[in-house]
The first five atom37 places (N, CA, C, CB, O) and aatype in JSON, in Angstrom:
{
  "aatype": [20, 20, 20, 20, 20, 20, 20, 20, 20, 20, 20, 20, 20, 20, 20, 20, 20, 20, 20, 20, 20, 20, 20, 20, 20, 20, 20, 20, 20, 20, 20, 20, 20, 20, 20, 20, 20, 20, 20, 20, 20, 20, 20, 20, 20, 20, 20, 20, 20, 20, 20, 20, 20, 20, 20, 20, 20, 20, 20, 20, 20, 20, 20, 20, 20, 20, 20, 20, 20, 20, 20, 20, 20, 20, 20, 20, 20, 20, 20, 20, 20, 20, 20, 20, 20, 20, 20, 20, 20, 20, 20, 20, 20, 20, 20, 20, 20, 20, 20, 20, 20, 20, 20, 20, 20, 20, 20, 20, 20, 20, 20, 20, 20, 20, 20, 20, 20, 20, 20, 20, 20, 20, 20, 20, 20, 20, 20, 20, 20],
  "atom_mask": [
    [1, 1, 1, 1, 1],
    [1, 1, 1, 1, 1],
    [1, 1, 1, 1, 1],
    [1, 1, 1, 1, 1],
    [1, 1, 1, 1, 1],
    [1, 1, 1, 1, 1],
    [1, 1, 1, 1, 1],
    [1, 1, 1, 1, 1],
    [1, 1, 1, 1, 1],
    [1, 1, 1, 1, 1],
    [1, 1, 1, 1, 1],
    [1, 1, 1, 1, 1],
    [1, 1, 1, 1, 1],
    [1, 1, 1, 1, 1],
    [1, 1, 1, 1, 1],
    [1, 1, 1, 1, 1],
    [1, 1, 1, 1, 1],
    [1, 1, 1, 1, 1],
    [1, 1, 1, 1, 1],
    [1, 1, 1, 1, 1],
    [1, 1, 1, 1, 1],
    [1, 1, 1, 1, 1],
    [1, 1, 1, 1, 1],
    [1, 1, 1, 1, 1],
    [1, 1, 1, 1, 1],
    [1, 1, 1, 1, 1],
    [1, 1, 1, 1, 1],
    [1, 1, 1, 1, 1],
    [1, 1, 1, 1, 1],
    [1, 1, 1, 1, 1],
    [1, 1, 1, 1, 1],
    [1, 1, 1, 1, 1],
    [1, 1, 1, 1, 1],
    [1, 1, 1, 1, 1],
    [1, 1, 1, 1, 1],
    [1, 1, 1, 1, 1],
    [1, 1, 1, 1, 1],
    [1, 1, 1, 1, 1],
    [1, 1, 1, 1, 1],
    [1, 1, 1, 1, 1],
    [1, 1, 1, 1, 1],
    [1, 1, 1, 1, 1],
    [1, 1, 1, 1, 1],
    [1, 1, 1, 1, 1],
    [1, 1, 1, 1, 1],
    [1, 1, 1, 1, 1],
    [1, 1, 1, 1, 1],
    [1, 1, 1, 1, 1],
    [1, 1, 1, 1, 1],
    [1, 1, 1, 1, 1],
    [1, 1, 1, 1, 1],
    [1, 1, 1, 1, 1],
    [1, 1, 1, 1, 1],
    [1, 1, 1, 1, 1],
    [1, 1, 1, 1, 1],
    [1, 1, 1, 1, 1],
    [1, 1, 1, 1, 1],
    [1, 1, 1, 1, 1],
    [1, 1, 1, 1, 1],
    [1, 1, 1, 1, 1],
    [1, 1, 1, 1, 1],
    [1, 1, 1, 1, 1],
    [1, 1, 1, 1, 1],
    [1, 1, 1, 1, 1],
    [1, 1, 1, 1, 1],
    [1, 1, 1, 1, 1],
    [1, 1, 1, 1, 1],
    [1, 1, 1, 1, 1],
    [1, 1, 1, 1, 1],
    [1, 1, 1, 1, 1],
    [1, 1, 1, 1, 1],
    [1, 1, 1, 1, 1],
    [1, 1, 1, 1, 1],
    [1, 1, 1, 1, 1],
    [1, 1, 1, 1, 1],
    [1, 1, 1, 1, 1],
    [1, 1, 1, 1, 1],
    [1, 1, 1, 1, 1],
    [1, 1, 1, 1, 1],
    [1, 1, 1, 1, 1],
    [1, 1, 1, 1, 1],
    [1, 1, 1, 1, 1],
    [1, 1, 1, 1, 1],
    [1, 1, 1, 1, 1],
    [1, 1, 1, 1, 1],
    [1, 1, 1, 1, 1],
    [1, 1, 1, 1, 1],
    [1, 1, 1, 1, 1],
    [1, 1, 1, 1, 1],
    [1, 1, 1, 1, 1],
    [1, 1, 1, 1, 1],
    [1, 1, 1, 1, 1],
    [1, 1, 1, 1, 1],
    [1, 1, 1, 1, 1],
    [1, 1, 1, 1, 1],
    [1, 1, 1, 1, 1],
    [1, 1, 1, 1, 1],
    [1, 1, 1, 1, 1],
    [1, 1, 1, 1, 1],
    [1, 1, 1, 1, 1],
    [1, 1, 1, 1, 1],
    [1, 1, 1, 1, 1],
    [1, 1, 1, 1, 1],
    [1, 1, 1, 1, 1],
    [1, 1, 1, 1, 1],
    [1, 1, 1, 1, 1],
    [1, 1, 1, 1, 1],
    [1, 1, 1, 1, 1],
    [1, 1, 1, 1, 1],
    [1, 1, 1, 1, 1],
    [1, 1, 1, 1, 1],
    [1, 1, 1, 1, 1],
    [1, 1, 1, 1, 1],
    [1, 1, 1, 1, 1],
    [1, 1, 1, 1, 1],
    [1, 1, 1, 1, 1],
    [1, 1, 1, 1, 1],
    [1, 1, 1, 1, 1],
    [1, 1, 1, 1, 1],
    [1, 1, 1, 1, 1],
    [1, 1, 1, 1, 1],
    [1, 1, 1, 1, 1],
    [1, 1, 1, 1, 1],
    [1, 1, 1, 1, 1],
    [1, 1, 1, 1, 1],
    [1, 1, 1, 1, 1],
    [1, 1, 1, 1, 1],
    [1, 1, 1, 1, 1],
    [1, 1, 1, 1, 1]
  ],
  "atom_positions": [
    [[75.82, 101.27, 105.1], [76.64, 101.13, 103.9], [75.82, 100.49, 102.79], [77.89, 100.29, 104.2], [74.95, 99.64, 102.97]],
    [[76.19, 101.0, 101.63], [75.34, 100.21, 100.7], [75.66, 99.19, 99.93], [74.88, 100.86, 99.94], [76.07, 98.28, 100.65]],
    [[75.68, 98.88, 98.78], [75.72, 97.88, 97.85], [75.8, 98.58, 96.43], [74.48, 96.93, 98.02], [75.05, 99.5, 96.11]],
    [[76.93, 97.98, 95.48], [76.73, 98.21, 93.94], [76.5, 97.01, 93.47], [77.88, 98.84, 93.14], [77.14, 96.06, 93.92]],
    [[75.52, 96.83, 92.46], [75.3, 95.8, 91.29], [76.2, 96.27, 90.34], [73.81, 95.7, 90.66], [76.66, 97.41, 90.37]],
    [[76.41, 95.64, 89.71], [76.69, 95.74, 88.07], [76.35, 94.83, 87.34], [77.94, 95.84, 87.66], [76.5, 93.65, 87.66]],
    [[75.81, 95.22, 86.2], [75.75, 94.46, 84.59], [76.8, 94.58, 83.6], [74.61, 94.98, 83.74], [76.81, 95.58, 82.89]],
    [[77.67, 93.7, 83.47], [79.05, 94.02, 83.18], [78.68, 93.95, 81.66], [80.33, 92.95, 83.84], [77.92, 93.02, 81.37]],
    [[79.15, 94.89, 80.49], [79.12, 94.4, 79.26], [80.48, 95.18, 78.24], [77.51, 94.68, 78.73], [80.95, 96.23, 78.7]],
    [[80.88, 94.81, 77.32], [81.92, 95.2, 76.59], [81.73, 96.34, 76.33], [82.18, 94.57, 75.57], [82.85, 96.82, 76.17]],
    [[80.96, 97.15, 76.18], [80.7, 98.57, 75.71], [80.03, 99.44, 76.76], [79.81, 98.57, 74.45], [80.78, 100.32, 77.18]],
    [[78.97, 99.43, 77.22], [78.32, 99.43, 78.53], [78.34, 98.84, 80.21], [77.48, 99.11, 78.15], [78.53, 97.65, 80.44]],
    [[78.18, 99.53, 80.96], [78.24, 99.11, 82.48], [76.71, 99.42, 82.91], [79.48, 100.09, 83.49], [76.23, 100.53, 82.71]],
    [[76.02, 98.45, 83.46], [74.86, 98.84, 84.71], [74.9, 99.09, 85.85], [74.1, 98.11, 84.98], [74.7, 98.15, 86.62]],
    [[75.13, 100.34, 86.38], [75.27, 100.02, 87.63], [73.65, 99.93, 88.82], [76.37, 101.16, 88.0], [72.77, 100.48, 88.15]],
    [[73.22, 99.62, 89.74], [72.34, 99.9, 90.48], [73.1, 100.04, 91.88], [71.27, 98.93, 90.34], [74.16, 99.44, 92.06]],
    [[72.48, 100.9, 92.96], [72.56, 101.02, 94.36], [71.29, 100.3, 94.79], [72.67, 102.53, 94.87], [70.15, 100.23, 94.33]],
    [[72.29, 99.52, 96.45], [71.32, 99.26, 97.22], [70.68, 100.19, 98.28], [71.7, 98.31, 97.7], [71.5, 100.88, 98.88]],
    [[69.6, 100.34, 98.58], [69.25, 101.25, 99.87], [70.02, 101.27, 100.94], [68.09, 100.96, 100.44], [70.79, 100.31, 100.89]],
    [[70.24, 102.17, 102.26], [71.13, 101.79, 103.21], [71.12, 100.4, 103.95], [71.03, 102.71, 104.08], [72.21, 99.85, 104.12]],
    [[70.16, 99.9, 104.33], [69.87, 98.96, 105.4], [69.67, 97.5, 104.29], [68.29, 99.53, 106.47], [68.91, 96.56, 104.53]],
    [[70.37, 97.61, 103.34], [70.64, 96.59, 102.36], [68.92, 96.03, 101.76], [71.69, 95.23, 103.23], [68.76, 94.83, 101.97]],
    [[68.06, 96.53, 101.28], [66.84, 95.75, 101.43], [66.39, 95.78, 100.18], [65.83, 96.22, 102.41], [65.67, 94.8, 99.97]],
    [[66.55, 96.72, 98.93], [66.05, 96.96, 98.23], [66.9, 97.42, 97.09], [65.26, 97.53, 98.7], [67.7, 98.23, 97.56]],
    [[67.07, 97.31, 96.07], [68.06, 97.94, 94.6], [67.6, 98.9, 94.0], [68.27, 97.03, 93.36], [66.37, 99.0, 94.05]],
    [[68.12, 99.63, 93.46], [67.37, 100.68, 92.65], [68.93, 101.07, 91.2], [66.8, 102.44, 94.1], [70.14, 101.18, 91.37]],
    [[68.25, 101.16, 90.17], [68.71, 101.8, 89.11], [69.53, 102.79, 89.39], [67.81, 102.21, 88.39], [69.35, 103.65, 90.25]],
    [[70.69, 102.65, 88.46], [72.07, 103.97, 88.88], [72.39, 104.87, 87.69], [73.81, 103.2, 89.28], [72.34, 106.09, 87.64]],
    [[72.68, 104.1, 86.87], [72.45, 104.79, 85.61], [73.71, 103.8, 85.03], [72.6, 106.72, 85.58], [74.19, 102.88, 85.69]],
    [[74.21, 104.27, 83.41], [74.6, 103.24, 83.01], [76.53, 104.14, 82.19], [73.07, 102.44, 81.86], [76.56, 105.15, 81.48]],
    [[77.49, 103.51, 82.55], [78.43, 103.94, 82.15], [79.39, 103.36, 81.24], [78.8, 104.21, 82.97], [79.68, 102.16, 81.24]],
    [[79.9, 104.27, 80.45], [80.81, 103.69, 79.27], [82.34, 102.82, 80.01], [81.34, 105.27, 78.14], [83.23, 103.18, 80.79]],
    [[82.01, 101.52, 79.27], [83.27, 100.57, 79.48], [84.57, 101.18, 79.09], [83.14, 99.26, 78.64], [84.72, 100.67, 77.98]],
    [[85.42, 101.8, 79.25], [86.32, 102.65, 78.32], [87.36, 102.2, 79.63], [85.87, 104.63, 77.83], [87.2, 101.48, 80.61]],
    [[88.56, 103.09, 79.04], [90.12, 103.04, 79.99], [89.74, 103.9, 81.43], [91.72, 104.05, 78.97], [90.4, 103.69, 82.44]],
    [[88.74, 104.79, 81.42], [88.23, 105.47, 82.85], [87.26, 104.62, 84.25], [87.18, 106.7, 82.26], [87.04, 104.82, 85.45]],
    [[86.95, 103.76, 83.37], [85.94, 103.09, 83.99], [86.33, 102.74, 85.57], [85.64, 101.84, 83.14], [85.41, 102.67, 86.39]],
    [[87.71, 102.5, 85.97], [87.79, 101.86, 87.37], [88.06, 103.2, 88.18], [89.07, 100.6, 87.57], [87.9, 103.11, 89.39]],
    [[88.51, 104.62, 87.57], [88.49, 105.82, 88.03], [86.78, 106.16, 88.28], [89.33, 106.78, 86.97], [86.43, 106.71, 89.32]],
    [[86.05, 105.88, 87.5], [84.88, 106.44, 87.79], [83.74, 105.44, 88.97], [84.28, 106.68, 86.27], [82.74, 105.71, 89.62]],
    [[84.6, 104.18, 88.75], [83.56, 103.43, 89.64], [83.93, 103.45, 91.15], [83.43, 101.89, 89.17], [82.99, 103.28, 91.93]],
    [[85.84, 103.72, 91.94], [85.7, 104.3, 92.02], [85.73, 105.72, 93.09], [85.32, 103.78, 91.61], [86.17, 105.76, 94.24]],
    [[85.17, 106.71, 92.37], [84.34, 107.82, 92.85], [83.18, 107.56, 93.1], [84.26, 108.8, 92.09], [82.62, 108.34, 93.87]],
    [[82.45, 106.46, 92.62], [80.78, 106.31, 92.83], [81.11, 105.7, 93.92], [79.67, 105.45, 91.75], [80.68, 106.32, 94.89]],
    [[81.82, 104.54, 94.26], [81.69, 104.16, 95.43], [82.32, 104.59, 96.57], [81.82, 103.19, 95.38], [82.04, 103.99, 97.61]],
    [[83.45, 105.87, 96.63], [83.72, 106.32, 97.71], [82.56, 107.74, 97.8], [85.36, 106.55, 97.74], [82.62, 108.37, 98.86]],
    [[81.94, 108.04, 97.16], [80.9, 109.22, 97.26], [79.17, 108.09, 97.43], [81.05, 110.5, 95.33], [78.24, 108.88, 97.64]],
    [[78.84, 107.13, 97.41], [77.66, 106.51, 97.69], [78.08, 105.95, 99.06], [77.17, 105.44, 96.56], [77.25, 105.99, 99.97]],
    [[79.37, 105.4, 99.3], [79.42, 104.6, 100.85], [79.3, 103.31, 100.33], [78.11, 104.94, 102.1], [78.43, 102.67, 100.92]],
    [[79.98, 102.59, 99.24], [79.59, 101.83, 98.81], [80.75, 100.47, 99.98], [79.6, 102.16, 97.11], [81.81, 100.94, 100.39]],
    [[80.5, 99.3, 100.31], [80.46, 98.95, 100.92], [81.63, 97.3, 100.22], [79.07, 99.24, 101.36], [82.76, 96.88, 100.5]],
    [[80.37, 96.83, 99.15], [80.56, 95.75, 98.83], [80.13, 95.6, 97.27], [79.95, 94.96, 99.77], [79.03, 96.07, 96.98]],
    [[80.84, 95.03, 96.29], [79.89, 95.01, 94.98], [79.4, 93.68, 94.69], [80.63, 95.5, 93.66], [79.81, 92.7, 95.31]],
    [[78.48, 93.64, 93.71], [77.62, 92.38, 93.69], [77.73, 92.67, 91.78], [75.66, 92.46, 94.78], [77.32, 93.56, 91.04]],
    [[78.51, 91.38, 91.59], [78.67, 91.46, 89.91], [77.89, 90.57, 89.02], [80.1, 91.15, 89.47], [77.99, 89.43, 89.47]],
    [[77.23, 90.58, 88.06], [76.45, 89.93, 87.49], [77.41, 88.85, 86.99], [75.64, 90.69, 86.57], [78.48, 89.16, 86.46]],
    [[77.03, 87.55, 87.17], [77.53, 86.41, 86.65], [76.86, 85.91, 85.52], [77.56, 85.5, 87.56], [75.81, 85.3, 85.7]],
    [[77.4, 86.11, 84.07], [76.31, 85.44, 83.35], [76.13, 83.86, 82.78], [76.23, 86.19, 82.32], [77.04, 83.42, 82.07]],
    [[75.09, 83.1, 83.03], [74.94, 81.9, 82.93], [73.67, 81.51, 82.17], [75.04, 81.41, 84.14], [72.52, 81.85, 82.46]],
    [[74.13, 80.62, 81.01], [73.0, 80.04, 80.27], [71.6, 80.05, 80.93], [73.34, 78.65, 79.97], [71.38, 80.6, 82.01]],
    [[70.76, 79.45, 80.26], [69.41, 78.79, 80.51], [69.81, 77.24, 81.23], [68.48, 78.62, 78.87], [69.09, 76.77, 82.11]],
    [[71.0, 76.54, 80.75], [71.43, 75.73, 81.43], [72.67, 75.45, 82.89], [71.59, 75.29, 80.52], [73.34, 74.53, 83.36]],
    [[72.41, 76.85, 83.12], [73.35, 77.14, 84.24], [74.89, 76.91, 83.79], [72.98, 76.16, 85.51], [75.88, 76.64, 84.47]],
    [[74.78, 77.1, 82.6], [76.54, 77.0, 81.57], [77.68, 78.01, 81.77], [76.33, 77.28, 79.78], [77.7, 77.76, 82.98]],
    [[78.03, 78.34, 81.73], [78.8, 79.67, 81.53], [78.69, 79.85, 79.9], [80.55, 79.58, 82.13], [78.48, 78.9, 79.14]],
    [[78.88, 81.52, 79.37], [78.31, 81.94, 78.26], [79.93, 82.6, 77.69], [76.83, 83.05, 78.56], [81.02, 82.58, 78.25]],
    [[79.58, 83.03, 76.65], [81.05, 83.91, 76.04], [81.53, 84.68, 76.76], [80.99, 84.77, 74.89], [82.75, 84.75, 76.82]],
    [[80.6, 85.63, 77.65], [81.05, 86.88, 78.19], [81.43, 86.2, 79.74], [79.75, 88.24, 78.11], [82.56, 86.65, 79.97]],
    [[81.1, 85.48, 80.72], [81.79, 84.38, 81.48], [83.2, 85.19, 81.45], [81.75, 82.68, 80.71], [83.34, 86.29, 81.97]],
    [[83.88, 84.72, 80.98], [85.05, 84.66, 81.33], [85.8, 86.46, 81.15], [85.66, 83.38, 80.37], [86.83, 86.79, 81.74]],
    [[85.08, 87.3, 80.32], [85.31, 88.66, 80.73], [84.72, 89.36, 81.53], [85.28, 89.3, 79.97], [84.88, 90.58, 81.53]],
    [[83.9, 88.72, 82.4], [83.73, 89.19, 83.65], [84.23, 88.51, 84.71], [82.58, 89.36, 83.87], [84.31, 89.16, 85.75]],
    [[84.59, 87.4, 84.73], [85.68, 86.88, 85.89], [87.07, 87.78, 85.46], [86.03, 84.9, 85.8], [87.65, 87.77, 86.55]],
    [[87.57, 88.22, 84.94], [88.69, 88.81, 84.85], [88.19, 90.55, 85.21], [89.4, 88.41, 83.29], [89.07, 91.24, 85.72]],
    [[86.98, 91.16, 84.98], [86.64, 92.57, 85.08], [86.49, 92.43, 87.28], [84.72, 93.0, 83.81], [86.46, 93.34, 88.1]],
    [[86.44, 91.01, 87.46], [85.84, 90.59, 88.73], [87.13, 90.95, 89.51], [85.26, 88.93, 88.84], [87.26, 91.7, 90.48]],
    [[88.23, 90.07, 88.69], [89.82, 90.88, 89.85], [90.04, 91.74, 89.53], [91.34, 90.43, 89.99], [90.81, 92.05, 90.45]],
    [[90.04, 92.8, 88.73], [90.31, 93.76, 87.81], [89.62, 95.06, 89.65], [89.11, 93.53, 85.7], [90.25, 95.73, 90.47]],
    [[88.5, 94.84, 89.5], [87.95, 95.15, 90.32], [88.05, 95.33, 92.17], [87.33, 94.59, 89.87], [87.71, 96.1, 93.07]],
    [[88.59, 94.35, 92.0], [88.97, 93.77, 93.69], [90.55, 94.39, 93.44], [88.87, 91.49, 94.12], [91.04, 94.65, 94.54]],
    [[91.44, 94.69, 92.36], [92.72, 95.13, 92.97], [92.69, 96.49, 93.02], [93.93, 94.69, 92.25], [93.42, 97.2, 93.71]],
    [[91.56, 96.96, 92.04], [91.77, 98.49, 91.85], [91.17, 99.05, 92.45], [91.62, 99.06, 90.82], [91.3, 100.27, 92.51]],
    [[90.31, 98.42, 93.1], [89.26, 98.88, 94.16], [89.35, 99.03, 95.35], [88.38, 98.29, 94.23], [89.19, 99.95, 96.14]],
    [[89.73, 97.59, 95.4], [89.78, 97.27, 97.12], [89.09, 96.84, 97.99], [89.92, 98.04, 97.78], [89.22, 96.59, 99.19]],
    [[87.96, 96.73, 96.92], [86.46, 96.46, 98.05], [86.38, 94.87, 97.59], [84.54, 97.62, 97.56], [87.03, 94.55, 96.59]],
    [[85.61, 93.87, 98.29], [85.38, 92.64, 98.24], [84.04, 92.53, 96.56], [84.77, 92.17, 100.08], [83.17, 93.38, 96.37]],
    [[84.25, 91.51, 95.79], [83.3, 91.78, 94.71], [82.59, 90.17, 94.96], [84.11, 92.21, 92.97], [82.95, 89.0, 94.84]],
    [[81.75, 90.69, 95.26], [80.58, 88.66, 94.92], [80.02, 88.89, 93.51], [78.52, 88.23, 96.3], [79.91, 89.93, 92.86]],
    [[79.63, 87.33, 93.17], [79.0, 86.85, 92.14], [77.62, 86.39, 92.15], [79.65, 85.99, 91.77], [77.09, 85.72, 93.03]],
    [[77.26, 86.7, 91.39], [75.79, 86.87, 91.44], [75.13, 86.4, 90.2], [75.43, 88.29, 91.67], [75.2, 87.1, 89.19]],
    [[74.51, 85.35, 90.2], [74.14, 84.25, 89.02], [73.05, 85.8, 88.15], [72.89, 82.23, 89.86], [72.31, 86.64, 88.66]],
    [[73.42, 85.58, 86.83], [71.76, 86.02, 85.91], [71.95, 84.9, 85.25], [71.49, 87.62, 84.73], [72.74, 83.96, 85.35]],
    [[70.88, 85.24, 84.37], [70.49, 84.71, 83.3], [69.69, 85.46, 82.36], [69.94, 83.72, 83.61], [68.48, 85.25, 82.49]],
    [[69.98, 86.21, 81.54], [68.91, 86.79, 80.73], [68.93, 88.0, 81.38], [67.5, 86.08, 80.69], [68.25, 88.75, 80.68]],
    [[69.26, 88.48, 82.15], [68.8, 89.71, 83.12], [68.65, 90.68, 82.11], [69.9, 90.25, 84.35], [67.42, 90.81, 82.15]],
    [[69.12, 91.62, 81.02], [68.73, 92.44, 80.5], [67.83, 92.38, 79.61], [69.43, 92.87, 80.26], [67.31, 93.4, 79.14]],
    [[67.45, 90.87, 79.15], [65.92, 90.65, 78.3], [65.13, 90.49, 79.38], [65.7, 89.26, 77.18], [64.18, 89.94, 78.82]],
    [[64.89, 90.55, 80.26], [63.8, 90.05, 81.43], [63.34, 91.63, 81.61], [64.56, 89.11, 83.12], [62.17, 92.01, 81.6]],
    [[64.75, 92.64, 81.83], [64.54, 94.32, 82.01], [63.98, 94.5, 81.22], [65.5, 95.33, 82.01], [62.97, 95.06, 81.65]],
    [[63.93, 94.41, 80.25], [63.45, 95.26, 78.97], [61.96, 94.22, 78.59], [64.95, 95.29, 77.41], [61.34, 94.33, 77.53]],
    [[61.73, 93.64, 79.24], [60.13, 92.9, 79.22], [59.31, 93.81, 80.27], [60.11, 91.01, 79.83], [58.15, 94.21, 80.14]],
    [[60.01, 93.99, 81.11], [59.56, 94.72, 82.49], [59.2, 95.59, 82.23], [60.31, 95.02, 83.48], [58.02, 95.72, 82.56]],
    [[59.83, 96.8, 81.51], [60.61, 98.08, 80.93], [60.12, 98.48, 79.87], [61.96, 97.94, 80.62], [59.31, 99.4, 79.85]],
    [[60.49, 97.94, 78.95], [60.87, 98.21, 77.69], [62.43, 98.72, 77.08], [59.96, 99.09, 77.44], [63.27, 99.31, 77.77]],
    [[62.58, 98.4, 75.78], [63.73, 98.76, 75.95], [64.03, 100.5, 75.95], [64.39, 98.0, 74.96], [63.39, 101.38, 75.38]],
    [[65.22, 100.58, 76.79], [65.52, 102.29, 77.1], [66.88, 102.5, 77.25], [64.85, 102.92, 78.5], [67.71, 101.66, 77.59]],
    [[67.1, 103.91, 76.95], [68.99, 103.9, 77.17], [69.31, 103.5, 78.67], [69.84, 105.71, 76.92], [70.52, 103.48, 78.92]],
    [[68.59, 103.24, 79.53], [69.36, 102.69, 80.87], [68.5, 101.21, 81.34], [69.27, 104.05, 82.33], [67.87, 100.95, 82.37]],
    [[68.73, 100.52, 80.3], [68.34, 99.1, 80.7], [69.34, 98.27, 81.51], [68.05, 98.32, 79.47], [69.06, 97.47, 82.4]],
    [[70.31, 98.54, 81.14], [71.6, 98.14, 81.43], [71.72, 98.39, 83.32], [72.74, 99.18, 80.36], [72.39, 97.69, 84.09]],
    [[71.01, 99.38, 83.62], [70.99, 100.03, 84.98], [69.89, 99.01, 85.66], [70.52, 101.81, 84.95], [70.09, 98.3, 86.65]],
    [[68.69, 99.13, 84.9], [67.68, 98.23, 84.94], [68.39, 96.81, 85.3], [66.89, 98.26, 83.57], [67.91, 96.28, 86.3]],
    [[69.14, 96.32, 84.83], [69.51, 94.88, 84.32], [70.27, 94.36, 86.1], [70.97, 94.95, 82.56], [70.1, 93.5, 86.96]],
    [[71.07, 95.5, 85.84], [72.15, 95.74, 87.45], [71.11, 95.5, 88.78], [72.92, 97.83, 87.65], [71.4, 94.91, 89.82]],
    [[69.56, 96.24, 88.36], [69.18, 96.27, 89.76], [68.47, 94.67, 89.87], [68.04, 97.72, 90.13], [68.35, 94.15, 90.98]],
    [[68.17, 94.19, 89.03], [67.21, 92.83, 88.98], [69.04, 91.58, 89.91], [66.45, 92.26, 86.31], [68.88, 90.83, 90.87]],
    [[70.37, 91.79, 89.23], [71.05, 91.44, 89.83], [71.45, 91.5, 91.08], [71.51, 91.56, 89.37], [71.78, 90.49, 91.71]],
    [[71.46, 92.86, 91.66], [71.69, 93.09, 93.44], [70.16, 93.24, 93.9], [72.73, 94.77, 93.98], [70.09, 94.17, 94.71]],
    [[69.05, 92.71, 93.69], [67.87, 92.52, 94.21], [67.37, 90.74, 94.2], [66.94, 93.52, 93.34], [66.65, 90.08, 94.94]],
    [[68.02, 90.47, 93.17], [68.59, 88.75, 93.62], [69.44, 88.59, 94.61], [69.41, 87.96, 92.54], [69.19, 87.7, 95.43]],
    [[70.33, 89.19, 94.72], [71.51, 88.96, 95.64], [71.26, 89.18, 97.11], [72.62, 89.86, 95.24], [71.78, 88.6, 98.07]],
    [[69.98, 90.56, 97.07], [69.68, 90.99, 98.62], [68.56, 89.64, 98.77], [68.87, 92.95, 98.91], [68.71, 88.86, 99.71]],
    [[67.42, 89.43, 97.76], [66.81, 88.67, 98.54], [67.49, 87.64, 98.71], [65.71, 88.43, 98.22], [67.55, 87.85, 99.92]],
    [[68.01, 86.78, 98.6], [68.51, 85.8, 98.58], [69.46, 86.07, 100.14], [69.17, 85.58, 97.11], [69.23, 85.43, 101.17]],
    [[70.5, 87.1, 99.99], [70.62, 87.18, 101.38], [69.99, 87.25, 102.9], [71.02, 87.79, 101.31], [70.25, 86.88, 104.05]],
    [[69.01, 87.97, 102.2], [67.94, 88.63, 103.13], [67.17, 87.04, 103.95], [66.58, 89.77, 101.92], [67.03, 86.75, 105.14]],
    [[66.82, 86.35, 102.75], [66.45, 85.04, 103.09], [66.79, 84.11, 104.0], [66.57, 84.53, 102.33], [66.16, 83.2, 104.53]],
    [[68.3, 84.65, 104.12], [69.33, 83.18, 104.98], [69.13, 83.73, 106.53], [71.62, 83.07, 104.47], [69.08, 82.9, 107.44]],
    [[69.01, 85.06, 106.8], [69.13, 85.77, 107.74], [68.3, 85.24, 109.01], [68.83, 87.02, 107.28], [68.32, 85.87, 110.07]]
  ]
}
């Protein structure tokens, strides 16, 4: 079973997949925030085998919570009722300026952004193991 990241943003979504055997993230591509969005996410996750999602938490440079904070704790149950699947939190910081240092900037940074989030999340799991 795999894993979805997301990079949650008001206009844009990042998504990334994890590999099967949970080890590694990879870029998904990036989808419009609109009234379809929990129809389309989903279909991605009953057609990937998606398992569990891993949501970007965004947090200052001072481990603060930021403006967008609190519209992704609400996109977070939003998620878990319409879904059904269990959603964790997953600290960034910066994650889509860090992509686009990596990168450069591109129309799927946002995808970019998602995988640096569920590739924190695996190692970090991977770690405790």
């Amino acid at each position: 079973m795999r894993l979805l990241g997301i990079d949650y943003g008001e206009k844009r979504i990042g998504l990334a997949l994890s590999d099967q055997e949970q080890n590694m993230a990879f870029p998904y591509g990036v989808i419009s925030n609109n009234h379809n969005i929990f129809t389309e996410l989903k279909s991605l996750c009953k057609k990937e085998k998606v398992e569990k999602i891993i949501l970007g938490y965004p947090l200052d440079y001072k481990n603060q919570p930021t403006t967008a904070t609190p519209m992704v704790l609400e996109f977070k149950t939003k998620l878990e009722q319409k879904l059904g699947l269990s959603v964790e939190l997953e600290k960034e910081v910066l994650t889509t300026k860090e992509a686009a240092q990596i990168q450069g900037y591109h129309k799927k940074i946002d995808a970019s952004a998602a995988a640096l989030i569920l590739n924190s999340y695996l190692m970090r799991k991977n770690m405790i193991k």
